[in-house]
C-alpha positions, 0 to 999 in steps of 0.5 A, spaced: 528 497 494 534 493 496 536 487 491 538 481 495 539 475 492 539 468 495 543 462 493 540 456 496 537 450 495 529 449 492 523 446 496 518 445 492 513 444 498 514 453 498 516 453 507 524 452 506 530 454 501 530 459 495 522 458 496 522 461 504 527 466 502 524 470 496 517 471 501 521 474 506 524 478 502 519 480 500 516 481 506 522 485 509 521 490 503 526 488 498 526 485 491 529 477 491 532 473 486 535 466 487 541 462 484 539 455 485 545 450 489 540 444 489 534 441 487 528 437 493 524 433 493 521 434 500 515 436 503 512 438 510 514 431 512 522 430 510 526 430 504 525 425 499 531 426 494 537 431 493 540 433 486 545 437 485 546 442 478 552 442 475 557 448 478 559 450 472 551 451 471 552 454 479 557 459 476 552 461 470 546 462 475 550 467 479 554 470 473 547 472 469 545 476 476 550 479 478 552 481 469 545 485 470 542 486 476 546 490 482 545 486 486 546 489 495 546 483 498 546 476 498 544 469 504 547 463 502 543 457 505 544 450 503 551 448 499 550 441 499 558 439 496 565 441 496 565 444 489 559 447 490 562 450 495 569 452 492 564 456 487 560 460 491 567 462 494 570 464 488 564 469 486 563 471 492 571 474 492 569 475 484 564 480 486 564 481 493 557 484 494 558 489 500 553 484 505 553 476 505 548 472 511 551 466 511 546 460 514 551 454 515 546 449 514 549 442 516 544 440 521 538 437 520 532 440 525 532 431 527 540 432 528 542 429 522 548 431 519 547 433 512 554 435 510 559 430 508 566 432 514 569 434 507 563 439 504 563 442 513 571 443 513 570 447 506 564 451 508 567 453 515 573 456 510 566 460 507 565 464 514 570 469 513 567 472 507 560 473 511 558 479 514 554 475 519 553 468 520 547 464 522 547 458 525 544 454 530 546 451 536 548 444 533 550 448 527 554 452 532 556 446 536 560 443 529 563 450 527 568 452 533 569 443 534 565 442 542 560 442 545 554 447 546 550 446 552 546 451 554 545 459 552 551 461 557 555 455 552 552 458 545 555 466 547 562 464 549 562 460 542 559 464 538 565 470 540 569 464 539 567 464 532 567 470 532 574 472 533 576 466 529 573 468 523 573 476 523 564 475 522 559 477 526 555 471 528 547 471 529 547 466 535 540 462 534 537 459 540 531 456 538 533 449 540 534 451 547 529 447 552 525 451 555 519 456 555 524 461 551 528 462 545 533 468 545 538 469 540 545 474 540 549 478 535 556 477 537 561 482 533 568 481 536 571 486 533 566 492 532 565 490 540 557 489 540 554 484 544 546 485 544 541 480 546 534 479 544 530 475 548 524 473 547 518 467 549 519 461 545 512 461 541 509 454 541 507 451 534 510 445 530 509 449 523 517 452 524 518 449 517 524 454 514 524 458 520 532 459 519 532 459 512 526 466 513 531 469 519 537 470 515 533 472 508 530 477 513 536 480 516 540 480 508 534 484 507 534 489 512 541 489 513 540 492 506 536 497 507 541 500 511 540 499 518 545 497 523 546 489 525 542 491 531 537 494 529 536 489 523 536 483 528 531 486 532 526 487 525 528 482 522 526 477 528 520 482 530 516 479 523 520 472 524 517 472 531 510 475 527 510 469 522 510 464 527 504 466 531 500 466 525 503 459 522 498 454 524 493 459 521 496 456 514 495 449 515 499 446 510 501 439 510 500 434 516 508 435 517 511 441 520 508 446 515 511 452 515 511 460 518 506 466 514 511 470 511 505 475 509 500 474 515 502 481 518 502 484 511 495 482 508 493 483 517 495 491 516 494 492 509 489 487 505 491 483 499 486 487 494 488 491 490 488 499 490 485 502 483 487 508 479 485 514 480 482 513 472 478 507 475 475 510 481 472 516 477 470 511 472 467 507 477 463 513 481 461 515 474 458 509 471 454 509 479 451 515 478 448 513 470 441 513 474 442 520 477 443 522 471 438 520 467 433 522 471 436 528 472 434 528 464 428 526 465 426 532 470 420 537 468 424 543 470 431 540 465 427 538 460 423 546 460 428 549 461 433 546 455 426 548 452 425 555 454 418 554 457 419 554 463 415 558 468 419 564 470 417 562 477 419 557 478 427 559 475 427 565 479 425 560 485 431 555 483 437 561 483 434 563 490 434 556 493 441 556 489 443 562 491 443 559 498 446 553 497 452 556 494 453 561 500 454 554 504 458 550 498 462 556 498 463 555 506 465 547 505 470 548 499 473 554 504 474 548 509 475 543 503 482 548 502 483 549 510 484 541 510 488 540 504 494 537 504 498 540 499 499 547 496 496 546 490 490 543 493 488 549 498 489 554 491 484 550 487 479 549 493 480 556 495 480 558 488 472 555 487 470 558 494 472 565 491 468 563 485 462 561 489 462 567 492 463 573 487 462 569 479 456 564 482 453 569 485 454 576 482 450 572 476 444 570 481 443 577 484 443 579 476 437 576 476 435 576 483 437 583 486 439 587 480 439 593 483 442 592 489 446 586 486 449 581 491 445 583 498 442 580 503 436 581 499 439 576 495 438 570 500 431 572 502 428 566 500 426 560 505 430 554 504 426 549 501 427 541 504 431 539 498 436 545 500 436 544 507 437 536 506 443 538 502 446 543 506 445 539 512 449 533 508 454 538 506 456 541 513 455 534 516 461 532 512 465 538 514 464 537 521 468 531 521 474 533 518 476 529 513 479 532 507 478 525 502 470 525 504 470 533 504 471 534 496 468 527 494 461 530 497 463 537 493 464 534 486 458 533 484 456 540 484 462 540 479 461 535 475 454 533 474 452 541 472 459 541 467 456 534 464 448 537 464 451 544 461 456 540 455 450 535 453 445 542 453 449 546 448 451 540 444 444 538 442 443 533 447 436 536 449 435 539 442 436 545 438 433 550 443 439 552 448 443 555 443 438 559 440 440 566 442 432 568 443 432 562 449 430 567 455 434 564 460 441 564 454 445 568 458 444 563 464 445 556 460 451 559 457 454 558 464 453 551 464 459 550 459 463 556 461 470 553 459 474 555 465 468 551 469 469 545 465 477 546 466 475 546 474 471 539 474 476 536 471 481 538 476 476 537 482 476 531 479 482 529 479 483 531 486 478 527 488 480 521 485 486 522 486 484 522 494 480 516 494 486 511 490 490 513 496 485 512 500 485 505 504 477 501 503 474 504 508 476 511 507 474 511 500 468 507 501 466 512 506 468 518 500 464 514 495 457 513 500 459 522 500 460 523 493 453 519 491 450 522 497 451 528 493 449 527 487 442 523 490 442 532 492 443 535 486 437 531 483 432 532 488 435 540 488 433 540 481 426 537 481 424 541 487 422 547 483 416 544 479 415 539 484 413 545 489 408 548 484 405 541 482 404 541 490 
């Protein structure tokens, strides 16, 4: 990120001076910091007062910057007097920051002059010390001593400037009449010539437009682009922010452009969540799922050890059709992901869906002929075809983020119900090593397991604060989907038999 200081002038109004150019610095991608020459009280209608800070106190401003900071590239706006001048020349030889965007400002947008001949004499001197110039073309007018008339007057001054000056020169045209509004970079001595034309955009709020441009062009330049290349950004996002200006409606004068319209257009202004935050959110949304997964007769009989065998051999033979199925979806889970690590951690999950889960369930099902077409000879009950059916659905329309956000709950509600079972939450029962299920229970808390969750979790969330709001909120709608799944999966075997 580039550093891009700007020394000018405050407008407490917010569209003009230092306050202009910290916003589209930031706009531009760049950090801004400010050493104020002057002080205003103005606001969308005029300017009311000037008061000029010590130079002395000028110098300090610039000095404690430049002492700590580095500091890629500097605008130069409003200079209100000789010495004040004088001292922004002799920091800038002291310095010599490796890109200066000097905007001459010395005429008023109402054609007064704002420098006293004296103050416009030494300013003109300052010139040699930019890499670019920015003037306008009353500003350009007094620069090169004549008339400016027309764009054709503006290109010859502007490369008479130029070469007197050793600078290249924004040439602004703006003030042109008519329905366009071209600007030039002319560069004498590095032979470019390149013009950038454009429509004029009709709006009366071009408060600061001059003092944005060339902060804007500080900061791109900054990052490296070449002068053209620079222009050409630098007046897109101008040009951008004056289309939008109207919508500010700030003042009854000439209010200022939107520096950030195209931004919060693009990319909002809410903020994005942690991963931390996302998963003790969509945590925090599955409390009632929870404890009604708790309160389910087919948990609380087998935390107890009573329930009926038929209705646990129909819940492993439901199971065991869904994790042939959840094994498909994390293998498609892996296929998406778009780094190693993550296509390792899904696979991995496949491949322990298929021969861990399921070797266990044919332990139980189909013993002698262990994992087999035997072993998913049930009919798929409704709660299992509804969450598979939920499953492929979700894997059918490719998007990884939503993809792991529907598999996590099988992760993570199994992990939590088998923590809390084997540390008493549900009595003493699970841990007696005479329950007859004991064998399946230890399963629940199966250390790897956990160490599994925590990574699916940390992937999911991962993905979901990357994610833009629609996309969470499509993983967040997958993932609760899931998890309203896996209750309806564990009431379903003694809710058959009640039927």
């Amino acid at each position: 990120m580039p550093h891009v200081l700007s020394i000018a002038g405050s407008d407490p109004s917010g569209g003009a001076g230092i306050q202009a150019d910290l916003k589209a610095i930031a706009a531009n991608g760049g950090y801004g910091m400010a050493a104020l020459t002057a002080l205003t009280a103005q606001n969308t209608q005029g300017v009311r007062a000037v008061h000029v800070p010590p130079a002395d106190f000028l110098r300090a401003q610039l000095d404690a910057v430049g002492d700590d900071i580095r500091i890629d590239a500097v605008k130069v706006g409003m200079l209100a007097d000789v010495e004040v001048i004088r001292t922004v020349a002799a920091w800038l030889r002291d310095t010599q920051p490796p890109i200066v965007v000097l905007d001459p400002v010395m005429i008023a947008t109402s054609g007064d002059r704002l420098l006293h001949p004296d103050a416009e004499r030494e300013l003109r001197s300052l010139l040699s010390l930019a890499t670019v110039v920015t003037p306008n073309l009353a500003e350009l007018a007094v620069l090169v001593g004549h008339e400016v008339t027309d764009w054709a007057d503006a290109l010859t001054a502007a490369r008479e400037l130029s070469a007197a000056m050793g600078t290249a020169v924004l040439v602004k045209g703006g003030h042109l009449p008519g329905d366009e509004a071209p600007d030039a970079l002319i560069d004498t001595a590095a032979g470019t010539h390149a013009e950038f034309p454009g429509a004029r955009i009709r709006t009366a709020n071009t408060h600061g437009t001059g003092c944005s441009l060339s902060a804007a062009l500080a900061t791109r330049l900054a990052t490296g682009d070449d002068p053209a290349t620079a222009v050409r950004a630098a007046r897109a996002w101008l040009r951008e922010s004056l289309r939008a200006a109207d919508d500010l409606e700030i003042g009854r004068g000439h209010g200022p452009i939107h520096p950030f319209s195209g931004l919060w257009a693009r990319g909002g202004v809410e903020t994005r969540p942690t991963p931390e935050e996302v998963a003790a959110a969509w945590w925090d949304e599955t409390a009632a799922i929870r404890r009604d997964i708790d309160a389910l007769p087919f948990v609380r009989a087998l935390a107890g050890g009573t329930l009926d065998r038929d209705a646990f051999v129909f819940y492993l033979a439901q199971d065991a059709l869904y994790l042939r199925e959840y094994a498909r979806v994390l293998a498609e889970a892996s296929r998406l992901a778009p780094t190693p690590d993550e296509q390792a951690f899904w696979a991995e999950a496949a491949h322990g869906a298929i021969r861990g889960e399921l070797e266990l369930h044919a332990s139980w099902l189909t013993p002698e002929t262990g994992v087999s077409g035997a072993t998913f000879a049930a009919e798929p009950a409704p709660a299992t075809v509804a969450y598979l059916d939920h499953l492929r659905a979700v894997a059918f329309g490719g998007d990884y983020a939503t993809v792991i956000a529907a598999v996590l709950p099988c992760f993570w509600l199994y992990t939590d119900l088998g923590e809390r079972l084997h540390t008493g939450a549900f009595g003493a029962a699970p841990r007696d090593p005479r329950h007859p299920y004991a064998s399946w229970l230890a399963t629940y808390a199966d250390p790897a397991f956990a160490e599994a969750t925590r990574q699916a979790v940390a992937h999911v969330a991962a993905a979901a604060a990357r994610a833009d709001d629609t996309g969470r909120e499509r993983m967040r709608r997958a993932f609760l989907a899931s998890s309203a799944h896996e209750r309806a999966f564990f009431a379903a075997p003694v809710a058959r038999a009640v039927v």
